[in-house]
C-alpha positions in Angstrom: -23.8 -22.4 -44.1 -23.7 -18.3 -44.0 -24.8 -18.5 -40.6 -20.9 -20.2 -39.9 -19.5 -18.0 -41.7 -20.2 -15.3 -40.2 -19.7 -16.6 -36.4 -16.3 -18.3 -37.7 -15.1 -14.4 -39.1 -16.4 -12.8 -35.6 -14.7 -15.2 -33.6 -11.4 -14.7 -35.1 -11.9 -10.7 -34.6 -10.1 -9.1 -31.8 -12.5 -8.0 -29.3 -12.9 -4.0 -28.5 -11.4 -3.0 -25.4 -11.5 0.5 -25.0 -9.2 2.8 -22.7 -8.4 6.0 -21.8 -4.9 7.2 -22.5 -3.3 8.5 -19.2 -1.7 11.6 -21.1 -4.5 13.0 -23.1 -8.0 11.6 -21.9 -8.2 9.8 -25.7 -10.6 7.1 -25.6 -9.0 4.8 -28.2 -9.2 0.4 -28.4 -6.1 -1.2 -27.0 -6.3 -4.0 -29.1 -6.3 -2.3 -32.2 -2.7 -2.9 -34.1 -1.0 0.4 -34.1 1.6 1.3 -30.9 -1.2 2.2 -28.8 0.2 0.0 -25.7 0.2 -0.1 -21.8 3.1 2.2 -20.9 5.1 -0.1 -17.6 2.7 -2.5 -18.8 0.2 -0.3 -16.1 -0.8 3.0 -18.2 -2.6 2.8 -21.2 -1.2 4.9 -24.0 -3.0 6.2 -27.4 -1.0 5.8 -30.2 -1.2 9.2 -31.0 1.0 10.2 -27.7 3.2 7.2 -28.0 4.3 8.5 -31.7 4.6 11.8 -29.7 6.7 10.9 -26.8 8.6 8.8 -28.6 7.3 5.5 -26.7 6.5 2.1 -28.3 5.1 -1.0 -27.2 7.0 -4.1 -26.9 5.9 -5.2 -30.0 7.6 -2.2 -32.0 11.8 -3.1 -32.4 14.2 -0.3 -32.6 17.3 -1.0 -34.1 20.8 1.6 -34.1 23.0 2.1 -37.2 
């Protein structure tokens, strides 16, 4: 009974992929939920420079007053 619990919770977890942000040689995990992202959908981006720079993934909405 543990034994599926624990392959059910590790199954739903996102798996690791880890990059290299194209700005400042960051390794960092893509699929981690923060706006780390693939800049053109082609450069990965740490979240770190993508708070920087002022870029954000698809996910993230900006909205004007």
């Amino acid at each position: 009974m543990e034994n599926e619990e624990i392959s059910n919770k590790s199954s739903s977890q996102k798996a690791i992929k880890l990059e290299t942000c194209y700005l400042c040689n960051q390794k960092f995990d893509v699929n981690k939920d923060d706006n780390n992202h693939y800049h053109y959908g082609k450069y990965p981006m740490c979240a770190n420079c993508s708070e920087a720079y002022g870029f954000f993934s698809n996910k993230t909405s900006i909205t004007s007053c």
